[in-house]
C-alpha positions in Angstrom: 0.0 0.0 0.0 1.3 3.7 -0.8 2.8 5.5 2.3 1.9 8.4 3.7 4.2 11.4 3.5 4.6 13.5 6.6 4.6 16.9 6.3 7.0 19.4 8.4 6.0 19.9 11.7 3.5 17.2 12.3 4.6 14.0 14.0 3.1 10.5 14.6 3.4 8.2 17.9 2.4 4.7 17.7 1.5 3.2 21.0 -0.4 -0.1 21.5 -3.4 0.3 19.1 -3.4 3.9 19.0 -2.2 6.6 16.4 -1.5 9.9 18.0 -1.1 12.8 15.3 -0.3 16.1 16.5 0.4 19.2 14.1 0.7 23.3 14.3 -3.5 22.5 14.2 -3.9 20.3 17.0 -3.8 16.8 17.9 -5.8 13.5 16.7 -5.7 9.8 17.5 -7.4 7.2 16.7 -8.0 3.6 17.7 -6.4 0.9 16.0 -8.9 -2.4 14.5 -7.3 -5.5 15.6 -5.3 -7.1 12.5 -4.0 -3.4 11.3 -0.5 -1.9 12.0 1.3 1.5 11.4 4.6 2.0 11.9 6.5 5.5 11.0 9.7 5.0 8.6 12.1 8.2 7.3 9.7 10.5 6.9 6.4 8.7 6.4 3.9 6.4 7.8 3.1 3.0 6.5 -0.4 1.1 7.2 0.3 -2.7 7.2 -1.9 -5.9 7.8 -1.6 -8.8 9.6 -3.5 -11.5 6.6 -4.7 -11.5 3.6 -8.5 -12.2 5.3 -11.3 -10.0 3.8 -11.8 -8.2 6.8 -8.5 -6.9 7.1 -8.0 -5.8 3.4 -11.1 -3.9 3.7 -9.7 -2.0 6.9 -6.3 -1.6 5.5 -7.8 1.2 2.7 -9.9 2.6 5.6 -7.1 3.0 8.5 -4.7 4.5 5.6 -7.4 7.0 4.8 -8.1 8.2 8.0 -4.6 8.3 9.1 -4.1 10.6 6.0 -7.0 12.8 6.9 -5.7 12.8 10.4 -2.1 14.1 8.8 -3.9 16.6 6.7 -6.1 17.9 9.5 -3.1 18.8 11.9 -1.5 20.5 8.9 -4.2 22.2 6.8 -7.6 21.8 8.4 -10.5 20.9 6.7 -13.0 23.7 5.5 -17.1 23.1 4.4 -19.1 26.1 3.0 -22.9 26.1 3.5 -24.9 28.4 1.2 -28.6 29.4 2.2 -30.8 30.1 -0.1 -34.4 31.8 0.0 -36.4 34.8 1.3 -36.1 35.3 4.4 -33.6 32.6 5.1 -30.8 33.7 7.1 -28.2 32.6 9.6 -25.8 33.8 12.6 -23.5 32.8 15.3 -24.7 33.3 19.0 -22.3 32.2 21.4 -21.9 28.2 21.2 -24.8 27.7 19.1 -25.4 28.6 15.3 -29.2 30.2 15.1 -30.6 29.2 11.7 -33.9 31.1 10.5 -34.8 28.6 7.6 -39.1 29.9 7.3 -40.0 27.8 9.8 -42.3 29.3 12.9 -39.3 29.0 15.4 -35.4 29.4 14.7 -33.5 26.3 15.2 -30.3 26.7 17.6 -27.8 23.9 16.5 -24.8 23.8 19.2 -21.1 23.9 17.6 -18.4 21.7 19.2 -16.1 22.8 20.8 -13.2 21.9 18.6 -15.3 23.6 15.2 -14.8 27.4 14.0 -18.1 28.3 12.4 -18.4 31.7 10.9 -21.3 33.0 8.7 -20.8 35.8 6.2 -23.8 38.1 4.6 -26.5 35.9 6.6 -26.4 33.1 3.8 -22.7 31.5 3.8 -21.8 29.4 6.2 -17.7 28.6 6.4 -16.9 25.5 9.0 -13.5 24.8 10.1 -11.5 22.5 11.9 -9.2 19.6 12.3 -11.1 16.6 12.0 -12.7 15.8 8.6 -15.3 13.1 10.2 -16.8 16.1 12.6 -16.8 19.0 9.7 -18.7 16.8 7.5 -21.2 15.8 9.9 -21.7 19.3 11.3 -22.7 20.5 7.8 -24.5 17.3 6.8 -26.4 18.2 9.9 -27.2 22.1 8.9 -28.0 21.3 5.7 -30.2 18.3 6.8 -32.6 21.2 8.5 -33.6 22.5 5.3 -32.3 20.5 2.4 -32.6 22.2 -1.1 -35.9 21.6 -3.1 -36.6 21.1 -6.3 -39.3 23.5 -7.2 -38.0 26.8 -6.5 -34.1 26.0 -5.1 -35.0 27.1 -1.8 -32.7 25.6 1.0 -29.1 24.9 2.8 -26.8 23.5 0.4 -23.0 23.3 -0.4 -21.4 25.6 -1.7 -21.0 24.9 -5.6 -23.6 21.7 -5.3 -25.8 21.6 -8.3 -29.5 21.3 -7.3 -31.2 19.7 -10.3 -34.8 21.6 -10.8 -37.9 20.2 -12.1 -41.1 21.6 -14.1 -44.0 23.1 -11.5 -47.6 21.3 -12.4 -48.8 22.4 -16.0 -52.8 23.1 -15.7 -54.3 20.6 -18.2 -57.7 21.5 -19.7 
């Protein structure tokens, strides 16, 4: 399997089952499956595994990816942009929580972990940050699950650059 390059600045600790990343960012780790092994060689990590069982090939693609995504997290970060779309649609940060007025009769107060930047710009973009790719993606996925974009008119959270495919209102027959 292809290594991992480390980049300057971040280093990786093996102990027992668990893979401690740590970077100008922050610091990650993760809990090894049995059957899976990663060891750090000149300048880059290598994911090995113990057979050739079906189980452990499977892991092996899955523990290299999130060891990279740790790596890249601790260097980079990991960014999400939300866009909101709609009259009256609008959002803002309030402390810990991110208040979301998406035309429904209350606004919806979504707490932000502690170890996520969220930051909204002109009421309708929404720009989450932070080191660990597994909780930016569910923070959004969980925004723009409040209000996902329809069909009909566009209205809705979505990512920033997703194409919403729209369909045809009702045509009044005679």
């Amino acid at each position: 399997m292809k290594p991992i390059s480390l980049p300057e600045k971040v280093k990786v600790s093996v102990s027992g089952s668990t893979v401690q990343v740590e970077g100008p960012k922050g610091k990650l780790d993760f809990a090894l499956p049995q059957g899976i092994h990663v060891k750090e060689e000149d300048g880059s990590v290598v994911v090995s595994r113990a057979t050739e069982q079906r189980e452990h090939r499977a892991l092996h693609g899955t523990v290299r990816s999130i060891v990279n995504n740790m790596i890249t997290g601790v260097s980079q970060g990991f960014i999400k942009e939300l866009e909101i779309q709609g009259v009256g649609m609008r959002a803002a940060v309030k402390g810990q929580d991110l208040d979301l007025s998406l035309g429904k009769s209350h606004p919806i107060l979504h707490p932000i972990p502690a170890d996520l930047t969220v930051s909204v710009a002109d009421n309708t973009k929404i720009k989450v940050e932070g080191i660990d790719k597994q909780k930016v993606g569910q923070f959004a996925a969980e925004v723009r699950g409040y209000y996902p974009p329809e069909p009909y008119k566009g209205k809705g959270v979505r990512y920033a650059g997703e194409r919403v495919r729209r369909k045809e209102g009702k045509s009044v027959g005679k």
